[in-house]
mmJSON file of the N, C-alpha and C atoms, coordinates in Angstrom:
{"data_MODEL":{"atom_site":{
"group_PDB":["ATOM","ATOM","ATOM","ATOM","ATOM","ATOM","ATOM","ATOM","ATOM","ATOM","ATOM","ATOM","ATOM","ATOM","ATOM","ATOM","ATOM","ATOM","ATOM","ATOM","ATOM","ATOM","ATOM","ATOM","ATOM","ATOM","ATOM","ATOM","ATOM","ATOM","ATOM","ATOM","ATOM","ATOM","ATOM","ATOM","ATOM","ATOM","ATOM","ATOM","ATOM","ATOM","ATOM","ATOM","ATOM","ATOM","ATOM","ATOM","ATOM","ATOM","ATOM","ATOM","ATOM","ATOM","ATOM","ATOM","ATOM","ATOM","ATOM","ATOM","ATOM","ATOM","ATOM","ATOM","ATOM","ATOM","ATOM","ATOM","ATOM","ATOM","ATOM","ATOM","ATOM","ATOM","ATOM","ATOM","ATOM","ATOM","ATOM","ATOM","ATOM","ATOM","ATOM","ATOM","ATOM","ATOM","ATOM","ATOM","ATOM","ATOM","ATOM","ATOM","ATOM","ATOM","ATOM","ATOM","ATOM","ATOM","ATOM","ATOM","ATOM","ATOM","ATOM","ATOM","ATOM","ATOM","ATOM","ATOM","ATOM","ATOM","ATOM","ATOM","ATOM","ATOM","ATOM","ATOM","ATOM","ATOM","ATOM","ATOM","ATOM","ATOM","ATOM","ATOM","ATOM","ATOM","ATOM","ATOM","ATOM","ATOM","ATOM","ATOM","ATOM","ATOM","ATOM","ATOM","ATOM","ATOM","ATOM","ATOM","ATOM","ATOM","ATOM","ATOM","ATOM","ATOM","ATOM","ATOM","ATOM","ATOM","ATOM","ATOM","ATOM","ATOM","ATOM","ATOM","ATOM","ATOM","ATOM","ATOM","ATOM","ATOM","ATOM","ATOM","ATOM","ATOM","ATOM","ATOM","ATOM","ATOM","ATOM","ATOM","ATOM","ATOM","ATOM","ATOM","ATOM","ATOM","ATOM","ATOM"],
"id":[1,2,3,4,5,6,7,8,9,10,11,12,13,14,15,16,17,18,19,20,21,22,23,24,25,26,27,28,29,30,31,32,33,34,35,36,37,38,39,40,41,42,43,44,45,46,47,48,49,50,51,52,53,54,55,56,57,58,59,60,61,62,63,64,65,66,67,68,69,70,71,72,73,74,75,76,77,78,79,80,81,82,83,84,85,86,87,88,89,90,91,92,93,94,95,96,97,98,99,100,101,102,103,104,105,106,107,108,109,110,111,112,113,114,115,116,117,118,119,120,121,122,123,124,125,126,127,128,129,130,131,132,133,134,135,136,137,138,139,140,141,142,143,144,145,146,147,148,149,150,151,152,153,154,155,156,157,158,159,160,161,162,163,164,165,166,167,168,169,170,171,172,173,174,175,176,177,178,179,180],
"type_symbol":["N","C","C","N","C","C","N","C","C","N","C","C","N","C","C","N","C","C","N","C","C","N","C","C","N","C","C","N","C","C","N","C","C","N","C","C","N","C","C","N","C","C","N","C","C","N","C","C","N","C","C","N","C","C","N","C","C","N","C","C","N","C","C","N","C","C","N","C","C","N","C","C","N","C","C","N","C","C","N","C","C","N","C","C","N","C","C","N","C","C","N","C","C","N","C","C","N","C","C","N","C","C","N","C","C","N","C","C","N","C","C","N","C","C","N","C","C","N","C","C","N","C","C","N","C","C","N","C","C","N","C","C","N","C","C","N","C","C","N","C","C","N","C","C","N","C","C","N","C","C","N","C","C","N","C","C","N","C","C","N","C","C","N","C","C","N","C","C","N","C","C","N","C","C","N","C","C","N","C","C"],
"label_atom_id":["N","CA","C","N","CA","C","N","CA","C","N","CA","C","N","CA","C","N","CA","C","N","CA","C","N","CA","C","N","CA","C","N","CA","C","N","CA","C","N","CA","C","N","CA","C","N","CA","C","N","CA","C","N","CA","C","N","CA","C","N","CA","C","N","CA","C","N","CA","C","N","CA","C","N","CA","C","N","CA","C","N","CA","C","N","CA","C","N","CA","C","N","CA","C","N","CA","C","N","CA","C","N","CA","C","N","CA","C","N","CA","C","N","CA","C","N","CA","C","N","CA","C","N","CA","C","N","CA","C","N","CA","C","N","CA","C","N","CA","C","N","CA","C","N","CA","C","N","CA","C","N","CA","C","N","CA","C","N","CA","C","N","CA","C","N","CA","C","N","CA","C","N","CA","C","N","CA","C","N","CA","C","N","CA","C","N","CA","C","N","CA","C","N","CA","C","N","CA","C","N","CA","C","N","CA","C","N","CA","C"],
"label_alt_id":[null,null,null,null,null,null,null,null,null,null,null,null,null,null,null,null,null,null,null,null,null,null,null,null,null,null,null,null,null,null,null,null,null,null,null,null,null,null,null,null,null,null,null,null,null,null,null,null,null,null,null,null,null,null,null,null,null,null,null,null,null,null,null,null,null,null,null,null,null,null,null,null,null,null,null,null,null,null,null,null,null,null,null,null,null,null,null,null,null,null,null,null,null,null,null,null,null,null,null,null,null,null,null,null,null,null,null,null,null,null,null,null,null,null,null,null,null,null,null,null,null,null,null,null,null,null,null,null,null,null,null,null,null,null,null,null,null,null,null,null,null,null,null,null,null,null,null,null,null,null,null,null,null,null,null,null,null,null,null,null,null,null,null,null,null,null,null,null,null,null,null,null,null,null,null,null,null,null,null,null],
"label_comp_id":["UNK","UNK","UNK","UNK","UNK","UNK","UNK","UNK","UNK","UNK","UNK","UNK","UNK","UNK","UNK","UNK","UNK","UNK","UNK","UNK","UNK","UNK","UNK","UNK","UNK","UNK","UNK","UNK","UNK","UNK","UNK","UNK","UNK","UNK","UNK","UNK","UNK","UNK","UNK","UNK","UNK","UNK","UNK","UNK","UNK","UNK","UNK","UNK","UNK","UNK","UNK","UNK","UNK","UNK","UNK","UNK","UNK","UNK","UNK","UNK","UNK","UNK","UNK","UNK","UNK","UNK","UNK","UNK","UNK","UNK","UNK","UNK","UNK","UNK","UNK","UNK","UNK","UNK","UNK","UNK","UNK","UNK","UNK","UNK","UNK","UNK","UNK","UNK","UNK","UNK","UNK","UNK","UNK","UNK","UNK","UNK","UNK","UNK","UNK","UNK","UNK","UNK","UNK","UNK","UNK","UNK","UNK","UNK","UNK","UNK","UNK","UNK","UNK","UNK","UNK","UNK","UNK","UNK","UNK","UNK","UNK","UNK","UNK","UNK","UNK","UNK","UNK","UNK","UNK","UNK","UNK","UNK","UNK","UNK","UNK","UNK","UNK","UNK","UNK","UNK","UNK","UNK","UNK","UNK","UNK","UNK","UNK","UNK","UNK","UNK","UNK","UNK","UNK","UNK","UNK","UNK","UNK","UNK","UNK","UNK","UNK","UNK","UNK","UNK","UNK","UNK","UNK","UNK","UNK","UNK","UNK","UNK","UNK","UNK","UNK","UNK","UNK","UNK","UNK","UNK"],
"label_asym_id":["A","A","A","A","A","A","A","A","A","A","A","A","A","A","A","A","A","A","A","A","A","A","A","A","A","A","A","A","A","A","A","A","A","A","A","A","A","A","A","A","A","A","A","A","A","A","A","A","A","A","A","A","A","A","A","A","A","A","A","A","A","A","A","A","A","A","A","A","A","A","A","A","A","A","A","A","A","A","A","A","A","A","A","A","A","A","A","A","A","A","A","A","A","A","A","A","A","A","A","A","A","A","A","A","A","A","A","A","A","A","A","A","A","A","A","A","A","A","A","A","A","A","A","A","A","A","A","A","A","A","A","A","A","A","A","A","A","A","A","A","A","A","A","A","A","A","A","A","A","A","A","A","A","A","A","A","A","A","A","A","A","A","A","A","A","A","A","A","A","A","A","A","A","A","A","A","A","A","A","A"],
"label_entity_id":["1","1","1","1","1","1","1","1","1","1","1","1","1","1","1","1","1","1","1","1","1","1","1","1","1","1","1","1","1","1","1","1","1","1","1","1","1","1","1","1","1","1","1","1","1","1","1","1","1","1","1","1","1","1","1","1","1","1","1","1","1","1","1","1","1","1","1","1","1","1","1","1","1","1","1","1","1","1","1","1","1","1","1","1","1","1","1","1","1","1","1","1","1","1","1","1","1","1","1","1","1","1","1","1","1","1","1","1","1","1","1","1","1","1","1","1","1","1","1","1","1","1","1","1","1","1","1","1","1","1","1","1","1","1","1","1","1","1","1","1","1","1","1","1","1","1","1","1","1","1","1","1","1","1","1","1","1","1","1","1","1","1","1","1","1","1","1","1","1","1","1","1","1","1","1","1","1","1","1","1"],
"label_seq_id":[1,1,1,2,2,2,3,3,3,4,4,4,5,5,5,6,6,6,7,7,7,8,8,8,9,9,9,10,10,10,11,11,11,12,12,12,13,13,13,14,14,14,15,15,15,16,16,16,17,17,17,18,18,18,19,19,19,20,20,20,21,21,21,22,22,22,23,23,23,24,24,24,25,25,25,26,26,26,27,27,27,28,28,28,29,29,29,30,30,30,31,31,31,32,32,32,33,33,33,34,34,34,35,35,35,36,36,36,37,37,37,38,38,38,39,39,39,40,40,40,41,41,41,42,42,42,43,43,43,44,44,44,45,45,45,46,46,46,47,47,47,48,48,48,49,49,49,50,50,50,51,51,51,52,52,52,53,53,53,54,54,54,55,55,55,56,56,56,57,57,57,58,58,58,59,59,59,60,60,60],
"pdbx_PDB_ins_code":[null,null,null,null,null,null,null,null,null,null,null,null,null,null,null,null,null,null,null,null,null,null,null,null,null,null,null,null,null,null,null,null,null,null,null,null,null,null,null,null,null,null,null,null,null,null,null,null,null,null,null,null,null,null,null,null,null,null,null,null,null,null,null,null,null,null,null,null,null,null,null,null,null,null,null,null,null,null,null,null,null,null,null,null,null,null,null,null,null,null,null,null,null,null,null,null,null,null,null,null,null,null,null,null,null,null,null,null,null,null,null,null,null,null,null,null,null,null,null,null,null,null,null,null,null,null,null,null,null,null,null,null,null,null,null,null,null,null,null,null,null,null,null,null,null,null,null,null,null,null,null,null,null,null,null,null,null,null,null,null,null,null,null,null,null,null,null,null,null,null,null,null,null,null,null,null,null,null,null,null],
"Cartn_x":[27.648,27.835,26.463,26.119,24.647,25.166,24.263,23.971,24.346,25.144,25.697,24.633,23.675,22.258,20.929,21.24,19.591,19.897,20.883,21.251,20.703,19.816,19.961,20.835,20.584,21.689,22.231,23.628,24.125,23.928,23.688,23.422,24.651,25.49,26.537,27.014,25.491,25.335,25.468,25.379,25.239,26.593,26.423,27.746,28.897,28.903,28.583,26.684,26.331,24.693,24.018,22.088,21.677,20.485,20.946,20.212,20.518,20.231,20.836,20.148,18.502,18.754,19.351,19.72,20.58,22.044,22.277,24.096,23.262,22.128,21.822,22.106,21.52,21.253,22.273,23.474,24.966,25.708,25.438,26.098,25.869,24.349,23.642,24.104,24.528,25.472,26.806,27.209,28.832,28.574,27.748,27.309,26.897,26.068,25.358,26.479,27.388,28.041,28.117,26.85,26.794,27.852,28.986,29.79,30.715,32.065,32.998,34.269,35.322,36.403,36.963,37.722,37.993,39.228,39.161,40.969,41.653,42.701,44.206,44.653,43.967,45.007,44.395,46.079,45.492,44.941,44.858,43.773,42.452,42.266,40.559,40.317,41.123,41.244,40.323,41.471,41.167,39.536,39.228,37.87,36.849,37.23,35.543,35.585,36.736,36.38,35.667,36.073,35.436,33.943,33.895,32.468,31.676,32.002,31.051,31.037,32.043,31.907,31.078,30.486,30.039,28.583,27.951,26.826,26.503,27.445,26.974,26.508,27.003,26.249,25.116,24.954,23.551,22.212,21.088,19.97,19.118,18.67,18.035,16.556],
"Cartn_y":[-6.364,-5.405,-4.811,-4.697,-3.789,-2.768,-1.876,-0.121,-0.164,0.557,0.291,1.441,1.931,2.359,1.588,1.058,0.197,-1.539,-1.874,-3.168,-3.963,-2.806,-3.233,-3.239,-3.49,-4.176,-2.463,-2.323,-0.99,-0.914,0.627,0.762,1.621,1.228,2.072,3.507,4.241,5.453,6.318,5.412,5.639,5.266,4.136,3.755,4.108,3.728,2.507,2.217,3.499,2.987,2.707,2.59,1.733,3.369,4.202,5.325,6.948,8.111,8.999,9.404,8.928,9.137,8.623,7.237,6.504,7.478,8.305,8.504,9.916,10.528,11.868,11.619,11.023,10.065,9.952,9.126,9.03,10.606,11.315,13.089,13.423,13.438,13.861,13.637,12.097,11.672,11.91,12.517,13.113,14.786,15.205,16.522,16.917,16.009,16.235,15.706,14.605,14.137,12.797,12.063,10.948,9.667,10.314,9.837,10.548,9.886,10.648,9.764,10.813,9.633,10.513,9.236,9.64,10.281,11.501,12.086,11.381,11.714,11.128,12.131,13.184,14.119,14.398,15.115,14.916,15.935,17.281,18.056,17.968,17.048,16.265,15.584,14.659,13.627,14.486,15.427,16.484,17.004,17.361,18.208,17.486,16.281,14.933,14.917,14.335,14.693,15.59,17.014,18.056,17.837,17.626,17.632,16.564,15.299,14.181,14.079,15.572,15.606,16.636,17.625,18.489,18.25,17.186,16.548,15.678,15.056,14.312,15.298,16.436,17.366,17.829,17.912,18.406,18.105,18.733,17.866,17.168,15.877,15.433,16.277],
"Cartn_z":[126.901,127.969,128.317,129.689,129.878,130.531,130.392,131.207,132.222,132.9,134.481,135.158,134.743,135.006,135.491,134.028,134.552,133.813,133.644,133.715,131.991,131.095,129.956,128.91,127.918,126.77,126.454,125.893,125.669,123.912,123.908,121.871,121.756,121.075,120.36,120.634,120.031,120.192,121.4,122.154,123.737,125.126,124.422,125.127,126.356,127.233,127.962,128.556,127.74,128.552,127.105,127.423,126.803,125.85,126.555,126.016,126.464,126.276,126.495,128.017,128.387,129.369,130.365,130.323,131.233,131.405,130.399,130.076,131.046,131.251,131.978,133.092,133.869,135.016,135.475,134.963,135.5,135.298,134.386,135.033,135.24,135.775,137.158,138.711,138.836,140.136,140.244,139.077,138.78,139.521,138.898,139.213,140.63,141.124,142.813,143.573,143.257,144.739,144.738,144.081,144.725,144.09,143.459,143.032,143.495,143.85,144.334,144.472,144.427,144.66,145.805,146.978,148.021,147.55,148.732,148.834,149.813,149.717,150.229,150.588,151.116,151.565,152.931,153.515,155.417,155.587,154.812,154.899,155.018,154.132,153.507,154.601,155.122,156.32,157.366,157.752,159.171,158.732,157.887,157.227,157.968,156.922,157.324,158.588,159.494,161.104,161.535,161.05,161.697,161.584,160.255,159.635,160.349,160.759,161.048,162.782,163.385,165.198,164.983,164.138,164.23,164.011,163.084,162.985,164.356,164.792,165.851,167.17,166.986,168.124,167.687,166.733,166.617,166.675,166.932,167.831,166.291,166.449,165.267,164.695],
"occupancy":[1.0,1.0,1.0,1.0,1.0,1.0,1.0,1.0,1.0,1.0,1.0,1.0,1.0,1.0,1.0,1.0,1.0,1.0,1.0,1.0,1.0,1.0,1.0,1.0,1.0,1.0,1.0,1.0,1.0,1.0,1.0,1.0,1.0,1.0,1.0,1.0,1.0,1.0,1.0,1.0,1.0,1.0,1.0,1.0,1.0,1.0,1.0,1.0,1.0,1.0,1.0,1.0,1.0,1.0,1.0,1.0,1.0,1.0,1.0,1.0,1.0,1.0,1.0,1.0,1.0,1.0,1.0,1.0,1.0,1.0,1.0,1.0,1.0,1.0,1.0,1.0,1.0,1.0,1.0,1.0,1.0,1.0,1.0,1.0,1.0,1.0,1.0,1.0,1.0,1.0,1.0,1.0,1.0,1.0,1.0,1.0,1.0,1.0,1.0,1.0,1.0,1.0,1.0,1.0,1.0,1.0,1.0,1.0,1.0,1.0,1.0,1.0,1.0,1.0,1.0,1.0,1.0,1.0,1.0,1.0,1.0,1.0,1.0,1.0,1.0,1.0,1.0,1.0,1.0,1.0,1.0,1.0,1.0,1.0,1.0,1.0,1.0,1.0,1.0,1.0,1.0,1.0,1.0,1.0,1.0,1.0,1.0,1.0,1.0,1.0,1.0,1.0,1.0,1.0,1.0,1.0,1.0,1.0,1.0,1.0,1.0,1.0,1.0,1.0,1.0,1.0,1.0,1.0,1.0,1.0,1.0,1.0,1.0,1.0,1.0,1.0,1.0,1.0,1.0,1.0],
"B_iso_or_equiv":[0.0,0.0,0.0,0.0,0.0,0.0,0.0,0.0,0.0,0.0,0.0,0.0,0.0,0.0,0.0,0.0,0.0,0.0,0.0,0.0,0.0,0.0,0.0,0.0,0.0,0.0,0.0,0.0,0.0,0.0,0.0,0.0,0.0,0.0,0.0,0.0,0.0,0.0,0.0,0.0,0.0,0.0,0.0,0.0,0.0,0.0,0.0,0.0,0.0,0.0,0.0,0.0,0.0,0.0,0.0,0.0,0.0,0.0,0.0,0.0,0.0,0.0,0.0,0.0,0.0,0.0,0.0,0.0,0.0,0.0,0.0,0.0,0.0,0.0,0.0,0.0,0.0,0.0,0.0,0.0,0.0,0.0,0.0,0.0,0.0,0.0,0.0,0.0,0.0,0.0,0.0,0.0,0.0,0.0,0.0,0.0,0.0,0.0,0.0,0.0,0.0,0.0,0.0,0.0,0.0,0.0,0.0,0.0,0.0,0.0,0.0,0.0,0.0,0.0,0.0,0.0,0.0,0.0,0.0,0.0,0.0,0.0,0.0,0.0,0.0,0.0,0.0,0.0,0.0,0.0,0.0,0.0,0.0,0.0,0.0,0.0,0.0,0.0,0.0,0.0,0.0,0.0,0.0,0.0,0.0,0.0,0.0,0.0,0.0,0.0,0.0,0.0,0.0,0.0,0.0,0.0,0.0,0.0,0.0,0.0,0.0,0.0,0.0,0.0,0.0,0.0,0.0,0.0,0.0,0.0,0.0,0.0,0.0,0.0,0.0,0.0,0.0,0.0,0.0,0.0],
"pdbx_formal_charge":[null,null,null,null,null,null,null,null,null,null,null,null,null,null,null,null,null,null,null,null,null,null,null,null,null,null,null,null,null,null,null,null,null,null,null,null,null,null,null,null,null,null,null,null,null,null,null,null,null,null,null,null,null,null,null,null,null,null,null,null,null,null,null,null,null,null,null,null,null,null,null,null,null,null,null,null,null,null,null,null,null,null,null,null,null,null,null,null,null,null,null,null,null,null,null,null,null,null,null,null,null,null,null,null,null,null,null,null,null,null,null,null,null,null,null,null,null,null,null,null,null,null,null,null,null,null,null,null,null,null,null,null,null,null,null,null,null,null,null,null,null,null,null,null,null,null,null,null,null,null,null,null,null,null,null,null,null,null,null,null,null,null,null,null,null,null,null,null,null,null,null,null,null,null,null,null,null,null,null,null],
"auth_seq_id":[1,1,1,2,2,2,3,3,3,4,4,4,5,5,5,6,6,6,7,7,7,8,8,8,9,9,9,10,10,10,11,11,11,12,12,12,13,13,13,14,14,14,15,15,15,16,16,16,17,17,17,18,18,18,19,19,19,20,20,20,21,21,21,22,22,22,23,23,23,24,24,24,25,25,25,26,26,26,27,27,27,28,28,28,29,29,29,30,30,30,31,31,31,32,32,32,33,33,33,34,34,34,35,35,35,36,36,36,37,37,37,38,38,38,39,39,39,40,40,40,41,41,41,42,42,42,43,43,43,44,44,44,45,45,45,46,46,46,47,47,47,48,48,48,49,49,49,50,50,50,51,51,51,52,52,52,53,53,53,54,54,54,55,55,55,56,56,56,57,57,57,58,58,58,59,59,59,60,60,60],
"auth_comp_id":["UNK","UNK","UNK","UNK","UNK","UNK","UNK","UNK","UNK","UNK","UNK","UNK","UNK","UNK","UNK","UNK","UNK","UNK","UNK","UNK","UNK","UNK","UNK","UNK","UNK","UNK","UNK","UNK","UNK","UNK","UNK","UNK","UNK","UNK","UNK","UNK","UNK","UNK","UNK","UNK","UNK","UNK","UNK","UNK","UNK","UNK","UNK","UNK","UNK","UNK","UNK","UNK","UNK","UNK","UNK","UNK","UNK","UNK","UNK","UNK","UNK","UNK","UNK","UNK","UNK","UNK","UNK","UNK","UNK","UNK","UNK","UNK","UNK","UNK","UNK","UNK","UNK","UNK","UNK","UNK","UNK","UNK","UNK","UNK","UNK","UNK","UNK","UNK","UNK","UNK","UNK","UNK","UNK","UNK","UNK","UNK","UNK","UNK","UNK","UNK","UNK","UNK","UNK","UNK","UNK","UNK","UNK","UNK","UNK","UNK","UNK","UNK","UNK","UNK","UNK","UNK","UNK","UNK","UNK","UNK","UNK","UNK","UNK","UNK","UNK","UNK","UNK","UNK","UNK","UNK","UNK","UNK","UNK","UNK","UNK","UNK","UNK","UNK","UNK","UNK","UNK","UNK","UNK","UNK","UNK","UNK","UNK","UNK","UNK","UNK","UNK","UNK","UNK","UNK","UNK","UNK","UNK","UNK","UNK","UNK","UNK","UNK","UNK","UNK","UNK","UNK","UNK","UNK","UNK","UNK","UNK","UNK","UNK","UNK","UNK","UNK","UNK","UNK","UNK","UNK"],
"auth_asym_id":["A","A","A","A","A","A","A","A","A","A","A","A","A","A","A","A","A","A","A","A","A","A","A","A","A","A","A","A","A","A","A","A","A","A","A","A","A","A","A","A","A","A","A","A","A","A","A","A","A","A","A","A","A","A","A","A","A","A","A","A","A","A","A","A","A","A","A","A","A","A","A","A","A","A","A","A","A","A","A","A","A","A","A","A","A","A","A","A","A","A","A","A","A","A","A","A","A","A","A","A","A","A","A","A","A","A","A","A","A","A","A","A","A","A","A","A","A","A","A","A","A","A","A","A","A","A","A","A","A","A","A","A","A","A","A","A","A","A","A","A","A","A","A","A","A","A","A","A","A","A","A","A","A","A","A","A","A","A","A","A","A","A","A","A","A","A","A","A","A","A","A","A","A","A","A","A","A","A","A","A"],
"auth_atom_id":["N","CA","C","N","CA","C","N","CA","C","N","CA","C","N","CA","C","N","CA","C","N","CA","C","N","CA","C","N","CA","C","N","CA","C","N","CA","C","N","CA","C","N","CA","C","N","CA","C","N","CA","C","N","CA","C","N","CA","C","N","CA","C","N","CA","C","N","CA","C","N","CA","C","N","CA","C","N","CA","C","N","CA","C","N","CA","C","N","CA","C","N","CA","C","N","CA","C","N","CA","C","N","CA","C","N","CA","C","N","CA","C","N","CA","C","N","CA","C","N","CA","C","N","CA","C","N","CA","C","N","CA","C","N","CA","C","N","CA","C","N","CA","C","N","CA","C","N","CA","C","N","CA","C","N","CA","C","N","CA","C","N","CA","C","N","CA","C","N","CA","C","N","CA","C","N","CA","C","N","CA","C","N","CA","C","N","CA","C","N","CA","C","N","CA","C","N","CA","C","N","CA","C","N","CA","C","N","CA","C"],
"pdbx_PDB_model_num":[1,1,1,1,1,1,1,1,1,1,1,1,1,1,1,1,1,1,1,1,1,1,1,1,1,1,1,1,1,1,1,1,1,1,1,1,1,1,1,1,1,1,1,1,1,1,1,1,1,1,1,1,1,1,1,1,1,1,1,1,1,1,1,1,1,1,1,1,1,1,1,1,1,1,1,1,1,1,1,1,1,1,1,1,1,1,1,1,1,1,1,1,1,1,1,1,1,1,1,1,1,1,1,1,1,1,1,1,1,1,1,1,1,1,1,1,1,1,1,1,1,1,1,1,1,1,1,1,1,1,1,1,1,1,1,1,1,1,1,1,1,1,1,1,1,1,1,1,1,1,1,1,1,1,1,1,1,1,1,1,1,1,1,1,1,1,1,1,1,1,1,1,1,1,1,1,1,1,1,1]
}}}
């Protein structure tokens, strides 16, 4: 199995990564966002609309 980080071999201790900073790194993207699981709800639905007509007006 390798690091779903940086694609090297995984140590035990660590597991599923290959070291503790690899295991930082991934609850770092848990923490900021850049991991996410989509909602299913039509609230959430309606939100992102708002959110992505409201960027498109704005001047770059």
């Amino acid at each position: 199995m390798s690091c779903p980080i940086c694609d090297e071999d995984t140590v035990a201790k660590f597991r599923p990564f290959c070291s503790k900073r690899c295991a930082d790194v991934d609850l770092a993207k848990w923490l900021n966002g850049s991991y996410a699981v989509a909602s299913q709800r039509e609230e959430d639905m309606d939100a992102d609309v708002s959110e992505a007509e409201a960027e498109q007006s704005r001047p770059h």
